[in-house]
PDBQT receptor file of N, H, CA, C and O in Angstrom, charges set to zero:
ATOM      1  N   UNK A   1       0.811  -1.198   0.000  1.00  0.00    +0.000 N 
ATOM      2  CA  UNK A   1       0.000   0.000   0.000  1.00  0.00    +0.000 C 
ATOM      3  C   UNK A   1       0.847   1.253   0.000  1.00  0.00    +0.000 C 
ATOM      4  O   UNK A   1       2.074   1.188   0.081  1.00  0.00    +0.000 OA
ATOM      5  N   UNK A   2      -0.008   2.729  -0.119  1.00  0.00    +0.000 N 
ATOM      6  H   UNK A   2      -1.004   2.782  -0.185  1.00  0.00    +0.000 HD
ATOM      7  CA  UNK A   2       0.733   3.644   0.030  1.00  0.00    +0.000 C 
ATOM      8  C   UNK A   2       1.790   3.765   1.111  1.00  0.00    +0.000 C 
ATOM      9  O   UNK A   2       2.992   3.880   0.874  1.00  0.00    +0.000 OA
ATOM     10  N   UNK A   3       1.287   3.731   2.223  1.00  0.00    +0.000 N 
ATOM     11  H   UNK A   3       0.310   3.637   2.416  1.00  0.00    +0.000 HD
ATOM     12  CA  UNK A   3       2.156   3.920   3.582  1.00  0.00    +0.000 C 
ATOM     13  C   UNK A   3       3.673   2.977   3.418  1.00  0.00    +0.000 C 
ATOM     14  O   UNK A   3       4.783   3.451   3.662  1.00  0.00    +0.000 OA
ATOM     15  N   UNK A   4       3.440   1.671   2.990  1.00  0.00    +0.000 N 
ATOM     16  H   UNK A   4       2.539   1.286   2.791  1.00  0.00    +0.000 HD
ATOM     17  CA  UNK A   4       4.716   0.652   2.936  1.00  0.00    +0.000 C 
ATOM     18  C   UNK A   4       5.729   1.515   2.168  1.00  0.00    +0.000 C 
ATOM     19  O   UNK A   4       6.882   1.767   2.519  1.00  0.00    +0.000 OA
ATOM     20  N   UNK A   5       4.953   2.013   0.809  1.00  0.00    +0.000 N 
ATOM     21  H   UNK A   5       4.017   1.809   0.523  1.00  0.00    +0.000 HD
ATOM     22  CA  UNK A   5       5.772   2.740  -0.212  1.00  0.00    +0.000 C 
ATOM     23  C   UNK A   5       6.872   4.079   0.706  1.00  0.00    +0.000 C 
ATOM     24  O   UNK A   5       7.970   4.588   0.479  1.00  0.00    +0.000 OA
ATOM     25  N   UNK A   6       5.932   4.201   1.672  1.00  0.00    +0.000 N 
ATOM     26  H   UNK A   6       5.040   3.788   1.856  1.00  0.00    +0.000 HD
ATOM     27  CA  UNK A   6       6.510   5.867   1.932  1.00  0.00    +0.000 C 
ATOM     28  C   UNK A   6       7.509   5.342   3.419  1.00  0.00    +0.000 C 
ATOM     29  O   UNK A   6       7.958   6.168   4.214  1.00  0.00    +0.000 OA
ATOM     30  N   UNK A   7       7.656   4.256   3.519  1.00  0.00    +0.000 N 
ATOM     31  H   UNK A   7       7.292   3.585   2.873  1.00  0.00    +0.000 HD
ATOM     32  CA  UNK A   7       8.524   3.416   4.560  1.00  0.00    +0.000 C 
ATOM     33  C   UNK A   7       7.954   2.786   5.638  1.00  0.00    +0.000 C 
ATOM     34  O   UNK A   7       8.740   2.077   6.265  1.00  0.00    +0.000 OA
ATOM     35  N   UNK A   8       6.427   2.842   6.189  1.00  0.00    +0.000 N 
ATOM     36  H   UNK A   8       5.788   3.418   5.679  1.00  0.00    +0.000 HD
ATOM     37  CA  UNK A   8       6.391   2.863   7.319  1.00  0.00    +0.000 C 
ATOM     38  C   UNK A   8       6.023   1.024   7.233  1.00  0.00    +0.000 C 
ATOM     39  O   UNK A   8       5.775   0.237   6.319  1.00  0.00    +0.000 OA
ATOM     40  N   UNK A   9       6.128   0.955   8.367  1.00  0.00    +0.000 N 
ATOM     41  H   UNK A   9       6.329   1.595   9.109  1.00  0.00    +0.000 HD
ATOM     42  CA  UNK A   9       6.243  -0.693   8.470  1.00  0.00    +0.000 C 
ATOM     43  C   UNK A   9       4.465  -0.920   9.648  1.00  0.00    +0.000 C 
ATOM     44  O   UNK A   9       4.034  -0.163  10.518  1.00  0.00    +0.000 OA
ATOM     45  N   UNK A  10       3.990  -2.016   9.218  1.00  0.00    +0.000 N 
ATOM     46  H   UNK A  10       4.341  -2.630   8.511  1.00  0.00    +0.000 HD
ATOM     47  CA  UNK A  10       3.023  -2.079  10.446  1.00  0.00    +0.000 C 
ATOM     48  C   UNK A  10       3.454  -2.920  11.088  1.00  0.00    +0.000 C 
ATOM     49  O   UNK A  10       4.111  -3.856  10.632  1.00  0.00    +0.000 OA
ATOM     50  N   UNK A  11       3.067  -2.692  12.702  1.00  0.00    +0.000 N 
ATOM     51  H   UNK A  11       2.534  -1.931  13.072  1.00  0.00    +0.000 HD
ATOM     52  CA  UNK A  11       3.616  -3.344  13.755  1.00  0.00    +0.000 C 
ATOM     53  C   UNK A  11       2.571  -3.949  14.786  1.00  0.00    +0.000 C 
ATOM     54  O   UNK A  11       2.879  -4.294  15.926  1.00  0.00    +0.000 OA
ATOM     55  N   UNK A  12       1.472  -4.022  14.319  1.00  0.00    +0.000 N 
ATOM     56  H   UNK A  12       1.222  -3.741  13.393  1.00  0.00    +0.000 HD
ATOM     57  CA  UNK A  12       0.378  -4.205  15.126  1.00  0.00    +0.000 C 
ATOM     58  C   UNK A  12      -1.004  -3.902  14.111  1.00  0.00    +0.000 C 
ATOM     59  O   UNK A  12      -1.201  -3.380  13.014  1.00  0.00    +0.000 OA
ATOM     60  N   UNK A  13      -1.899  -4.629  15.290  1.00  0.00    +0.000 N 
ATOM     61  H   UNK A  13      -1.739  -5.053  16.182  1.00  0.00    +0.000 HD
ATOM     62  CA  UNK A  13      -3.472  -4.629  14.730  1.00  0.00    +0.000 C 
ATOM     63  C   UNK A  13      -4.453  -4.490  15.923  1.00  0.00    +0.000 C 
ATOM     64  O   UNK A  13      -4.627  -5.115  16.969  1.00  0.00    +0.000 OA
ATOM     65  N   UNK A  14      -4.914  -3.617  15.443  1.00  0.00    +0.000 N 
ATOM     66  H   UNK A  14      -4.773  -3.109  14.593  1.00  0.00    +0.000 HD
ATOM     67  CA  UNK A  14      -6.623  -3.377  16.688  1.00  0.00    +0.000 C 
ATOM     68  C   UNK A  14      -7.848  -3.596  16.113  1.00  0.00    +0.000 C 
ATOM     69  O   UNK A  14      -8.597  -3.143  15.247  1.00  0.00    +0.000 OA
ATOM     70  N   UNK A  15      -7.712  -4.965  17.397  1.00  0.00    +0.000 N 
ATOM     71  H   UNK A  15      -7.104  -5.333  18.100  1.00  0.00    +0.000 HD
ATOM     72  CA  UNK A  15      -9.056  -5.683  15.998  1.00  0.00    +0.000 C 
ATOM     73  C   UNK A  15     -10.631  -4.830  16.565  1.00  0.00    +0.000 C 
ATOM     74  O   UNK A  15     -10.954  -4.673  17.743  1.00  0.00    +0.000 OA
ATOM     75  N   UNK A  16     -11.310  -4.440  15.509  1.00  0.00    +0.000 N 
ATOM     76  H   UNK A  16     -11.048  -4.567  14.553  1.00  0.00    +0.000 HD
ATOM     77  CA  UNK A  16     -12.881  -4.029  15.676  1.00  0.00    +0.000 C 
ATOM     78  C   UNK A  16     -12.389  -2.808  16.954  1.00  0.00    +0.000 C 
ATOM     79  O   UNK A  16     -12.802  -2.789  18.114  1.00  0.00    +0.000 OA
ATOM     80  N   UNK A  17     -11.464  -1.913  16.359  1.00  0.00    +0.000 N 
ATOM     81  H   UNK A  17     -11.129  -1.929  15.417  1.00  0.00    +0.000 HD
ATOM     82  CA  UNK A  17     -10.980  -0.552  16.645  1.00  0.00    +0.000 C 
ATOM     83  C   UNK A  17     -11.792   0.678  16.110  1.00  0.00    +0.000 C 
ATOM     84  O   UNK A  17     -11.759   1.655  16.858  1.00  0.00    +0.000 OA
ATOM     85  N   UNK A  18     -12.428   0.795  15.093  1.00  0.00    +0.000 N 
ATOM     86  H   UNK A  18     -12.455   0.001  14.486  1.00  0.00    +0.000 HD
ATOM     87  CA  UNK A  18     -12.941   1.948  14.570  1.00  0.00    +0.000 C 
ATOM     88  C   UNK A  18     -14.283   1.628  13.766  1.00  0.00    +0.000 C 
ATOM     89  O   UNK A  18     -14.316   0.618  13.064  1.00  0.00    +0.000 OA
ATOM     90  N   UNK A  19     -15.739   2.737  13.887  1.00  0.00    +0.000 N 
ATOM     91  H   UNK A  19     -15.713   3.558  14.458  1.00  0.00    +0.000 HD
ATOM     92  CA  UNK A  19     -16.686   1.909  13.197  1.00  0.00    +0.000 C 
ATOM     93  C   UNK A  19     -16.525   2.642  12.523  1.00  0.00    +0.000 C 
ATOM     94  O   UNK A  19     -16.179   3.808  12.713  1.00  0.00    +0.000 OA
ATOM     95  N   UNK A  20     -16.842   1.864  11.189  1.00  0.00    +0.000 N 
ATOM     96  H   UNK A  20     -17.123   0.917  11.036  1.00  0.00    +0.000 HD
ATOM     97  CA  UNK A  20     -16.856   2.942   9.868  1.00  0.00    +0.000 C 
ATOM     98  C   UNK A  20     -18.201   2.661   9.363  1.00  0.00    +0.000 C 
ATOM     99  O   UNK A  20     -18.957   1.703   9.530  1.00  0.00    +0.000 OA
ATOM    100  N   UNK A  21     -18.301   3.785   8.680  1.00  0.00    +0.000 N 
ATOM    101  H   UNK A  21     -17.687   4.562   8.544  1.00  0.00    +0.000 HD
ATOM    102  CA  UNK A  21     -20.019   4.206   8.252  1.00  0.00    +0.000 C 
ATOM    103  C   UNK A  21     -20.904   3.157   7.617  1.00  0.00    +0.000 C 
ATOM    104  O   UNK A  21     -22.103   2.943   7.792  1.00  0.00    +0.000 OA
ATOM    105  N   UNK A  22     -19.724   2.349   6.573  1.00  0.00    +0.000 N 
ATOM    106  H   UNK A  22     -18.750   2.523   6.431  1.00  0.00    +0.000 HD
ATOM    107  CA  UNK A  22     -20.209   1.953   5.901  1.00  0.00    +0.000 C 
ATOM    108  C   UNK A  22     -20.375   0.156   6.091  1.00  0.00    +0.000 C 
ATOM    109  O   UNK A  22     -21.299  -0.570   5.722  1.00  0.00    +0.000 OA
ATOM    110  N   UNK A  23     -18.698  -0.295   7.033  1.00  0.00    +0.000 N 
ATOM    111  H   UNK A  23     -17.948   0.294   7.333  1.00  0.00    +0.000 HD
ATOM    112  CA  UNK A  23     -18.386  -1.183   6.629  1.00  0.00    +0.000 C 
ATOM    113  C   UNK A  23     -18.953  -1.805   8.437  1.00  0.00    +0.000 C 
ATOM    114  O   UNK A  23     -19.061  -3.022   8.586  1.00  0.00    +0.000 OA
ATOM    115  N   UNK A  24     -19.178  -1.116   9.319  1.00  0.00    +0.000 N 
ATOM    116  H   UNK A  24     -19.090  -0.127   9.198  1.00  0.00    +0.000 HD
ATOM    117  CA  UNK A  24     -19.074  -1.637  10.072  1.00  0.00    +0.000 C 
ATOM    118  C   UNK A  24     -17.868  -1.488  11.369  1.00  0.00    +0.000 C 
ATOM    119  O   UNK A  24     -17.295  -0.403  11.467  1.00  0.00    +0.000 OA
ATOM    120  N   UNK A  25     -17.590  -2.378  12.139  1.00  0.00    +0.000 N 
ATOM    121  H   UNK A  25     -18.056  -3.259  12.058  1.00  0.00    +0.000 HD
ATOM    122  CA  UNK A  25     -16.067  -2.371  12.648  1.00  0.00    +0.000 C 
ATOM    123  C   UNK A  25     -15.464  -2.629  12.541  1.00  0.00    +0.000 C 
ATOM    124  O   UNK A  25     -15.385  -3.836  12.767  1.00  0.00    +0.000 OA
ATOM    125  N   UNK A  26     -14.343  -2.005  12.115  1.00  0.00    +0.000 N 
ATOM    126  H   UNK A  26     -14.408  -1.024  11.931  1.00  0.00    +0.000 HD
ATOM    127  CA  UNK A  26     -13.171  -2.520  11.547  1.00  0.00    +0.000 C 
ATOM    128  C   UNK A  26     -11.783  -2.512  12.013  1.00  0.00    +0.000 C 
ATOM    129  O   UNK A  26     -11.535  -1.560  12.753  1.00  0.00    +0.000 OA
ATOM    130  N   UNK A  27     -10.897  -3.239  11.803  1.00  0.00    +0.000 N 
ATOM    131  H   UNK A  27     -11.098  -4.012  11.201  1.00  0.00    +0.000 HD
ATOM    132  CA  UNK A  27      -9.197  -3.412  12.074  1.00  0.00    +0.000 C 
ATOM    133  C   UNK A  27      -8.992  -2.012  12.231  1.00  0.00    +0.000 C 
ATOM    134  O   UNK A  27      -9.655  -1.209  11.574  1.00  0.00    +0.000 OA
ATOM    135  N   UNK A  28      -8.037  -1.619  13.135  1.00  0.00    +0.000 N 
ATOM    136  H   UNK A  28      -7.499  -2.271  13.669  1.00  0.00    +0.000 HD
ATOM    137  CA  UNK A  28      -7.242  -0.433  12.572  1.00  0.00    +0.000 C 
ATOM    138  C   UNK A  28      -5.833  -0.788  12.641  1.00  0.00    +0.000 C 
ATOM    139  O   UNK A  28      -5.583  -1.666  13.467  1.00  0.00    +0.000 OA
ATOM    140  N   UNK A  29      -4.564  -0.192  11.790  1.00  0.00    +0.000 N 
ATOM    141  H   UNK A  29      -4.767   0.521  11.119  1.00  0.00    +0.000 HD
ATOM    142  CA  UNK A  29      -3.263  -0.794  12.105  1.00  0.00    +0.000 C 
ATOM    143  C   UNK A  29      -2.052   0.454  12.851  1.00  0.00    +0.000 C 
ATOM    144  O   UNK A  29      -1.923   1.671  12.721  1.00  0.00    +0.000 OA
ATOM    145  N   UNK A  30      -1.461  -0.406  13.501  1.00  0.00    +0.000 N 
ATOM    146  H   UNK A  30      -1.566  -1.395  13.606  1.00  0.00    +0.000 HD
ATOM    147  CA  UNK A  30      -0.523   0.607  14.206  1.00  0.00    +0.000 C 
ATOM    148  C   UNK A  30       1.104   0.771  13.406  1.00  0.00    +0.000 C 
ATOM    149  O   UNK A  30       2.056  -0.008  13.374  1.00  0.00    +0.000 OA
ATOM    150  N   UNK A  31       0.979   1.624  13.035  1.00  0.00    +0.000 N 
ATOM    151  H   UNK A  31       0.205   2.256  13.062  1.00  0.00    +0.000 HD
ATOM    152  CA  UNK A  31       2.153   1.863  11.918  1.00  0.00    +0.000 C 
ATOM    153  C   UNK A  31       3.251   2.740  12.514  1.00  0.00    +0.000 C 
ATOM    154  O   UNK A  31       3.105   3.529  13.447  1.00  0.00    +0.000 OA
ATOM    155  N   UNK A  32       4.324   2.497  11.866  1.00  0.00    +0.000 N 
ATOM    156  H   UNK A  32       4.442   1.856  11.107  1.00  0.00    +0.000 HD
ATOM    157  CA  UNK A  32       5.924   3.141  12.782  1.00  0.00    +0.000 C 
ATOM    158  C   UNK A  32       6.836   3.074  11.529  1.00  0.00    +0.000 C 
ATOM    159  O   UNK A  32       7.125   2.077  10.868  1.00  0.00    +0.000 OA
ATOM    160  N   UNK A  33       7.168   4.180  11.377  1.00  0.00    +0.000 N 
ATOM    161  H   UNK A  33       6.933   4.990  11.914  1.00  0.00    +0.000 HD
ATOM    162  CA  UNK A  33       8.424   5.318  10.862  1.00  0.00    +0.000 C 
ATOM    163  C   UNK A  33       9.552   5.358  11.390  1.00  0.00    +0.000 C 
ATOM    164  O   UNK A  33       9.002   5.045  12.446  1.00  0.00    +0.000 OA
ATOM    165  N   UNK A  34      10.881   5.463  11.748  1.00  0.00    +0.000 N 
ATOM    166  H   UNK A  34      11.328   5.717  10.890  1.00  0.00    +0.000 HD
ATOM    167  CA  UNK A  34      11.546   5.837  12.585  1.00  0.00    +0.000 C 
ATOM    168  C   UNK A  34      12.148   6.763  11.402  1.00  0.00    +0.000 C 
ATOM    169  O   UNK A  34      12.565   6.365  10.314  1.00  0.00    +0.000 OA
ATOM    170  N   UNK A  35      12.089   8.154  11.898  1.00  0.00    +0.000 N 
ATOM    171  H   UNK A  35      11.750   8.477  12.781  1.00  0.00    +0.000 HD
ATOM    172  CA  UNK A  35      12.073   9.726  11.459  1.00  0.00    +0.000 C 
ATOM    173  C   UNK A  35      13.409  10.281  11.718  1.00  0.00    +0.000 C 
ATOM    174  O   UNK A  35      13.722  11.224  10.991  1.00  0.00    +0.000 OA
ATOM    175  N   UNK A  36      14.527   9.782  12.870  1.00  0.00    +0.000 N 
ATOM    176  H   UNK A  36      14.273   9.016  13.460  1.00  0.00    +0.000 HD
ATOM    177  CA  UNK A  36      15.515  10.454  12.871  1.00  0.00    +0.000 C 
ATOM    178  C   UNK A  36      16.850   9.680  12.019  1.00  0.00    +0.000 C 
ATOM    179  O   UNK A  36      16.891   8.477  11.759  1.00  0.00    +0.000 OA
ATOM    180  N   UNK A  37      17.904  10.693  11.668  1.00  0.00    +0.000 N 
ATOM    181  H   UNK A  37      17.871  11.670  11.879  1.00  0.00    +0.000 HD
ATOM    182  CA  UNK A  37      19.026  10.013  10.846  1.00  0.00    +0.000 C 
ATOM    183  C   UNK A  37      19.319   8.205  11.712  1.00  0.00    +0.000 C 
ATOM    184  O   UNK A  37      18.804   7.791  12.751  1.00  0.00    +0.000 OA
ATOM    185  N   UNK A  38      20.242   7.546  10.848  1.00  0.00    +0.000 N 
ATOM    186  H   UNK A  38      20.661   7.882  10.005  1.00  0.00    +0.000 HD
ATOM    187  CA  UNK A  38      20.368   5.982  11.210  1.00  0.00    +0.000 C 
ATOM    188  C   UNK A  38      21.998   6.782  12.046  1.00  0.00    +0.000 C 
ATOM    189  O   UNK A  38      22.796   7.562  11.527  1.00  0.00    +0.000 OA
ATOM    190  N   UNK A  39      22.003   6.139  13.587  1.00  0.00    +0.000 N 
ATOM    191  H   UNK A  39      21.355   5.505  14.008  1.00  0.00    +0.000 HD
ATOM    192  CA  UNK A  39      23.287   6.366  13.699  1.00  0.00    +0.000 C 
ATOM    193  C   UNK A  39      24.026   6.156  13.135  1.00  0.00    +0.000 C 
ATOM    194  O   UNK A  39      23.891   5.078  12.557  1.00  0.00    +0.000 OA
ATOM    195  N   UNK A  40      25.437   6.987  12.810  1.00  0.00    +0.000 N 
ATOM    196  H   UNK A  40      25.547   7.862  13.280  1.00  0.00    +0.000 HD
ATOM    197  CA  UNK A  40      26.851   6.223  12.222  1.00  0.00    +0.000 C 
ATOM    198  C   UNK A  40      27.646   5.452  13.758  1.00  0.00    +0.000 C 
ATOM    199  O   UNK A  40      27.808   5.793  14.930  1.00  0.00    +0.000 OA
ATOM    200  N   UNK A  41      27.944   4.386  12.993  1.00  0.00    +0.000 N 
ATOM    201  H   UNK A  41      27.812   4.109  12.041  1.00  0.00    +0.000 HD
ATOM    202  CA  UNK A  41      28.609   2.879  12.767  1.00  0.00    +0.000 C 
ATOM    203  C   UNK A  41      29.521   3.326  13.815  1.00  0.00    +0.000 C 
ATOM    204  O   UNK A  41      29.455   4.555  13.784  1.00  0.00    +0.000 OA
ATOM    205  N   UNK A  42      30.082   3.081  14.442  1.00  0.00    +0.000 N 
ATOM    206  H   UNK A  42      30.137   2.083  14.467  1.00  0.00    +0.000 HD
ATOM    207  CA  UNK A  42      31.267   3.299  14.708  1.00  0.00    +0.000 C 
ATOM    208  C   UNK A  42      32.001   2.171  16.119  1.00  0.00    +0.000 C 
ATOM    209  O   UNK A  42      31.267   1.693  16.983  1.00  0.00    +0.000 OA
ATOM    210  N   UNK A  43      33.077   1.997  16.093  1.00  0.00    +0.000 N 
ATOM    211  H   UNK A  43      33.673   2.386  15.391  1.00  0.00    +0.000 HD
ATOM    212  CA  UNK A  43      33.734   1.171  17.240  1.00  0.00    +0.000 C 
ATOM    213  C   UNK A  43      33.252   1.144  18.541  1.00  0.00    +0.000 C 
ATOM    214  O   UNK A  43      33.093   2.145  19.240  1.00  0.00    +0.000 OA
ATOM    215  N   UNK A  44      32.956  -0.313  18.957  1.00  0.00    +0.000 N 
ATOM    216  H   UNK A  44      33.085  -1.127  18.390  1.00  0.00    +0.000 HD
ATOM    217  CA  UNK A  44      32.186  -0.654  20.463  1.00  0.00    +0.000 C 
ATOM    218  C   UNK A  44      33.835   0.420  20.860  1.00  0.00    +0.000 C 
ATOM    219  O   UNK A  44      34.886   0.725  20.295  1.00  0.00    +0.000 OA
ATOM    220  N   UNK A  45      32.977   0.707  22.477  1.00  0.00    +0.000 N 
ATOM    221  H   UNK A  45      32.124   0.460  22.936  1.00  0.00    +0.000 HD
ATOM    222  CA  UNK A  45      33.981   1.308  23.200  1.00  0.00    +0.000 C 
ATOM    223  C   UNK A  45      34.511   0.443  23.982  1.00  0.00    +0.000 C 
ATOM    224  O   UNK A  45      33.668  -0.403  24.282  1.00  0.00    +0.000 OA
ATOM    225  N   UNK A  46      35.790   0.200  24.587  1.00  0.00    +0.000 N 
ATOM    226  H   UNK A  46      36.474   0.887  24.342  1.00  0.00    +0.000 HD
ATOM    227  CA  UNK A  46      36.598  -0.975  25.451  1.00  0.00    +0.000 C 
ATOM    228  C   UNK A  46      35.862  -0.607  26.511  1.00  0.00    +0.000 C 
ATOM    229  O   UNK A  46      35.409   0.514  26.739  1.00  0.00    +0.000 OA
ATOM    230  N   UNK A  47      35.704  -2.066  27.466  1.00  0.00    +0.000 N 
ATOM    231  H   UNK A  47      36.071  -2.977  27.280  1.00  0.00    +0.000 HD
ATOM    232  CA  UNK A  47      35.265  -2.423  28.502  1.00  0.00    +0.000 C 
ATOM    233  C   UNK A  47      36.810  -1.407  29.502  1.00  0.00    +0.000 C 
ATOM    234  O   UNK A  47      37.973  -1.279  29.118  1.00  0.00    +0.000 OA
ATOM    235  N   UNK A  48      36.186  -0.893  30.746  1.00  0.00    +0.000 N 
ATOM    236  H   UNK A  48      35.241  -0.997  31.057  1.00  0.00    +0.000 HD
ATOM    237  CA  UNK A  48      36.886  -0.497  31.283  1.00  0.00    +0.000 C 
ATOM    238  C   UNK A  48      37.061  -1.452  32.316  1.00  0.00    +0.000 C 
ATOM    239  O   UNK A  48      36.030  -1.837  32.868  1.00  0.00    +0.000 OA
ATOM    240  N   UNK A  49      38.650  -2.130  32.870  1.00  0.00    +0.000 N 
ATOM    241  H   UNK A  49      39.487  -1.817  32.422  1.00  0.00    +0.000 HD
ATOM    242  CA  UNK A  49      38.911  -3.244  33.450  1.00  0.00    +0.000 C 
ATOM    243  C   UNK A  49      38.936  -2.992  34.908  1.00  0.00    +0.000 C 
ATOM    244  O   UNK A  49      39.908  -2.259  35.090  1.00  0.00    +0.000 OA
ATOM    245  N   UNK A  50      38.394  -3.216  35.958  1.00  0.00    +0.000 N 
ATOM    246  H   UNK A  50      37.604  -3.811  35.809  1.00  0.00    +0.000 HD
ATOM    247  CA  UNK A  50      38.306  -3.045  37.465  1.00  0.00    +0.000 C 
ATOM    248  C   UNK A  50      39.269  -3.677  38.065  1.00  0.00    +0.000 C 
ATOM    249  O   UNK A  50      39.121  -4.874  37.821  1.00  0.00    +0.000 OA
ATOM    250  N   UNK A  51      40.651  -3.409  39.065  1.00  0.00    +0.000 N 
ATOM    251  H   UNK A  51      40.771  -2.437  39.263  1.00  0.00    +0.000 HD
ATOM    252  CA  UNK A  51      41.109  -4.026  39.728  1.00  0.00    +0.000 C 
ATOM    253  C   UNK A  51      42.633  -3.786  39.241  1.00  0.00    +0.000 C 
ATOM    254  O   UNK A  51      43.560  -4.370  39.803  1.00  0.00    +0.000 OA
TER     255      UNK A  51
């Protein structure tokens, strides 16, 4: 669908969540974006050694 196209992924379902006029009650879906830059990559930091 549109939304997949525009990235968002669905992550959930609410079943008989919303009545609609026509159809009755229906699914609604819970959809998620993540909107900020992807961190850069970079080297685990060393364990600091005790003792």
């Amino acid at each position: 669908g549109v939304w997949s196209k525009l990235g968002f992924e669905t992550v959930g379902r609410l079943p008989k969540a919303y009545r609609h006029a026509r159809l009755g009650l229906v699914d609604c879906l819970v959809m998620f974006k993540w909107l900020a830059d992807e961190p850069v990559a970079k080297e685990p930091a060393q364990p600091k050694l005790i003792g």
